[in-house]
C-alpha positions as CSV (number, residue, x, y, z in Angstrom):
1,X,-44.0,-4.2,37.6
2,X,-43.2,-1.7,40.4
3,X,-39.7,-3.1,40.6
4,X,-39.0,-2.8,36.9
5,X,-40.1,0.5,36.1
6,X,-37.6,1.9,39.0
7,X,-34.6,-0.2,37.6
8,X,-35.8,1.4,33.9
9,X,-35.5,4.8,35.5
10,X,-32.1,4.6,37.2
11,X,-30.7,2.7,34.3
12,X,-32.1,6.2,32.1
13,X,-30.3,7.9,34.9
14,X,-27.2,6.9,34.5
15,X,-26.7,6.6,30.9
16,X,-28.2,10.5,31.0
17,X,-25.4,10.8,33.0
18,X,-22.5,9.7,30.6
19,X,-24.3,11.2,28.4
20,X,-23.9,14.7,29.7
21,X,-20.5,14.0,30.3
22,X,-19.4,12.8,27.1
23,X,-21.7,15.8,25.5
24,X,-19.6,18.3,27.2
25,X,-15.7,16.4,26.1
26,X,-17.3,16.3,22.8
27,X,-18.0,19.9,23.1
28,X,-14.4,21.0,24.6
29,X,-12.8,18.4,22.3
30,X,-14.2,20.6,18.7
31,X,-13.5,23.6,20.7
32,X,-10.1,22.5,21.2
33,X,-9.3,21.1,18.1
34,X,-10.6,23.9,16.4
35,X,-8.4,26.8,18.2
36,X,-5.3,24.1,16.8
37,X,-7.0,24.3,13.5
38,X,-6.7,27.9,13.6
39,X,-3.4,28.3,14.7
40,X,-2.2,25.7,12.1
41,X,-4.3,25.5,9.1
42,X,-2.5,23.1,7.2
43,X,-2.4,20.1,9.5
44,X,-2.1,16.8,8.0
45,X,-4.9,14.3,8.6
46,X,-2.1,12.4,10.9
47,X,-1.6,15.4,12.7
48,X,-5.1,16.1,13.3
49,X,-5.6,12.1,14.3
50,X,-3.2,12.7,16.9
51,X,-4.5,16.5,18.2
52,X,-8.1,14.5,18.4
53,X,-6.1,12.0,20.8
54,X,-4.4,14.9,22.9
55,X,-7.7,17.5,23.1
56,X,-10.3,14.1,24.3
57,X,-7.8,12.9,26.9
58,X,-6.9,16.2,28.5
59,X,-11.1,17.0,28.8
60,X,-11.6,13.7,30.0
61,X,-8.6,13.9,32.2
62,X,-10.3,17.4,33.6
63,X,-14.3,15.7,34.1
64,X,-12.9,12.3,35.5
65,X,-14.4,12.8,38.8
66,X,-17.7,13.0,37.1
67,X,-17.5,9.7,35.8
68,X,-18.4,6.4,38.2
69,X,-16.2,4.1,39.2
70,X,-17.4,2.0,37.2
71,X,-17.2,4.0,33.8
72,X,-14.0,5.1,34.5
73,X,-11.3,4.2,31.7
74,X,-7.7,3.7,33.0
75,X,-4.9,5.4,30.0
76,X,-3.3,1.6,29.8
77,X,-6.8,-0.2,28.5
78,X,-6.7,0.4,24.7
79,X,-10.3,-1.2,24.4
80,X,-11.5,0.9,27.1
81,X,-10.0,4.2,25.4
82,X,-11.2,3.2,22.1
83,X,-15.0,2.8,22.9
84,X,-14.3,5.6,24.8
85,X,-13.3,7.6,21.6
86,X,-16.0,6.0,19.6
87,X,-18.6,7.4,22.1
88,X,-17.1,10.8,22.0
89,X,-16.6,10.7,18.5
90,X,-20.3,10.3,18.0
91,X,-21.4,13.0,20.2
92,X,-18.7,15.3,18.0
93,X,-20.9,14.5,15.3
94,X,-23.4,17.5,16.2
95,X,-20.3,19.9,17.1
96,X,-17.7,19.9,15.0
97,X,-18.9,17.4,11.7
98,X,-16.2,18.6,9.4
99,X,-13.9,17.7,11.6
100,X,-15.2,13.4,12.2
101,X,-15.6,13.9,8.6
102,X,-11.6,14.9,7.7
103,X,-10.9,12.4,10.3
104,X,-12.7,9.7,7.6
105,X,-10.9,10.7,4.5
106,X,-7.3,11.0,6.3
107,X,-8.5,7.0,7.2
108,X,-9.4,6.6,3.6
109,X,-6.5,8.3,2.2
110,X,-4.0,5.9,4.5
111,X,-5.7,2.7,3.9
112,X,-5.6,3.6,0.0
113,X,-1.4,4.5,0.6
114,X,-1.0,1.2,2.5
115,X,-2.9,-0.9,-0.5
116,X,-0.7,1.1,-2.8
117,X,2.3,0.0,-1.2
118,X,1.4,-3.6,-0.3
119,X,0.9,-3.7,-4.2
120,X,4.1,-4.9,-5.9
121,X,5.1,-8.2,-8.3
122,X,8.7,-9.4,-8.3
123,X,9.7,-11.6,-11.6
124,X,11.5,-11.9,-15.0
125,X,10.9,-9.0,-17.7
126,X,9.2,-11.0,-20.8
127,X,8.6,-8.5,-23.3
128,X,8.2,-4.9,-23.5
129,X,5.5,-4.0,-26.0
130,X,5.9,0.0,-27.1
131,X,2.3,0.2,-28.6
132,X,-0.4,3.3,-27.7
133,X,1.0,2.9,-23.9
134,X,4.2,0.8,-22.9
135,X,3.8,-2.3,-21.7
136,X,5.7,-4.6,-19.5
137,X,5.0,-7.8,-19.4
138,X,6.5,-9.8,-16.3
139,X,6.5,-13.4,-14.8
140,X,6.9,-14.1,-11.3
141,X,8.7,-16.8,-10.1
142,X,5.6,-19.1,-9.7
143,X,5.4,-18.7,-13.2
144,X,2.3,-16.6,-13.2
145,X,2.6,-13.4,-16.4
146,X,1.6,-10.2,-15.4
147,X,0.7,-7.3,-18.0
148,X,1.3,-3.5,-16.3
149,X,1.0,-0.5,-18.0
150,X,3.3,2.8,-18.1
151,X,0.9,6.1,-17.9
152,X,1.9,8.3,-15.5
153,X,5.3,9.8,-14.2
154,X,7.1,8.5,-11.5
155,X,10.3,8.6,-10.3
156,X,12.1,5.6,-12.1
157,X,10.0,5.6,-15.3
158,X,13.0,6.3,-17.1
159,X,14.7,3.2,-16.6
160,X,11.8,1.8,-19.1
161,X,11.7,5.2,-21.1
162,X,15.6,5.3,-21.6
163,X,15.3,1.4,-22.5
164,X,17.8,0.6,-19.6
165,X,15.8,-2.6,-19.2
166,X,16.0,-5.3,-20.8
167,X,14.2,-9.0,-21.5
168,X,15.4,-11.3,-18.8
169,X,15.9,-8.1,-16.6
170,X,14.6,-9.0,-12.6
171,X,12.4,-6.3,-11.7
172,X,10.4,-5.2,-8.9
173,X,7.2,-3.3,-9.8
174,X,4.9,-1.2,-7.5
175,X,1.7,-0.8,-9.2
176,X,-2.1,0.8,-8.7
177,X,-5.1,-1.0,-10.0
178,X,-7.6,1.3,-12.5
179,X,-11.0,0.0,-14.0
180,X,-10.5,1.2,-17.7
181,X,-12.9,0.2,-21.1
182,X,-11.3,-2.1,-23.2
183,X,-12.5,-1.2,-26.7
184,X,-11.7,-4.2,-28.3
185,X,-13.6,-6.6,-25.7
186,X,-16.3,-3.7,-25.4
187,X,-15.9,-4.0,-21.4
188,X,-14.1,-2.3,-18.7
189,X,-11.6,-3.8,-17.5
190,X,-8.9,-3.5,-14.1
191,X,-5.4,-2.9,-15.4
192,X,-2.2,-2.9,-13.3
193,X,-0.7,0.7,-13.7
194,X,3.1,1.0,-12.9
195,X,3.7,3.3,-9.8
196,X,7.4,2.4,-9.5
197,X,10.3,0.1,-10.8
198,X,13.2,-1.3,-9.9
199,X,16.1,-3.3,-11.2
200,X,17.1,-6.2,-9.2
């Protein structure tokens, strides 16, 4: 019983210790990023992913000798940098929140651009329908029909505005997905929103 107590102990002991060290990068890390913040207020949330990168590794570069051989992290291990950055990251949580928390909507705001982009149909123009909202209505070249709506400006909205395409036309069309109600089938429904065309 003796025997497990004292390992209980120095296992407390030494994750106190990381503990305190992480506590104090977490620290200089805000203190850092926050003196960046003030010299340049409008950083992007790329920006700022990258200043978080530069601010942890130089104040774990400066307490590495506190650290243990063993819970050393060497700059080439990307898993070892990462949990590293998670366990930092956490500790920031009592520091500097609103900065973990512009961290999470630059994320969001990325992952939402790469979904837009990702989203795109290639096919044959089958009809354009000018009712309430203009409608394109597309099939792919598995034969699949696609319906996409035109309701807000972008850049090449006037090749369907002008009429400069046609029936039979090949187009490429980036789109954005939008839960709307659908009146008539008293639901809401996703519709495909057009985002961008082009003429192939």
């Amino acid at each position: 019983m003796k025997k497990i107590f004292l390992l209980v102990v120095l296992l407390c002991n030494v994750a106190g210790y990381s503990q305190e060290v992480l506590t104090v990068i977490a620290k200089e890390t805000c203190d850092c990023l926050q003196a960046k913040k003030d010299k340049l207020p409008n950083l992007s949330g790329e920006d700022l992913k990258k200043e978080v990168g530069v601010c942890m590794i130089k104040s774990y570069s400066n307490h590495l000798s506190e650290f243990k051989n063993g819970d050393k992290v060497d700059f080439g291990d990307s898993e070892g940098m990462r949990k590293l950055g998670e366990n930092v990251a956490i500790k920031m949580m009592q520091y500097c929140p609103n900065v973990i928390m512009e961290l999470g909507q630059a994320a969001q705001k990325d992952e939402e651009e790469v979904q837009k982009e990702d989203a795109f149909v290639e096919g044959v123009v089958v009809d354009i329908l000018s009712e309430q909202f203009v409608t394109l209505q597309l099939k792919d070249q598995n034969g699949r029909s696609y319906n996409l709506l035109l309701l807000d400006y972008f850049d090449t909205a006037s090749l369907l505005t002008n009429n400069e395409i046609k029936k039979k036309d090949k187009v490429k069309v980036s789109y954005s997905e939008i839960e709307l109600f659908d009146s008539k089938a008293k639901e809401f429904r996703y519709y495909k929103i057009m985002t961008k065309i082009e003429k192939k």
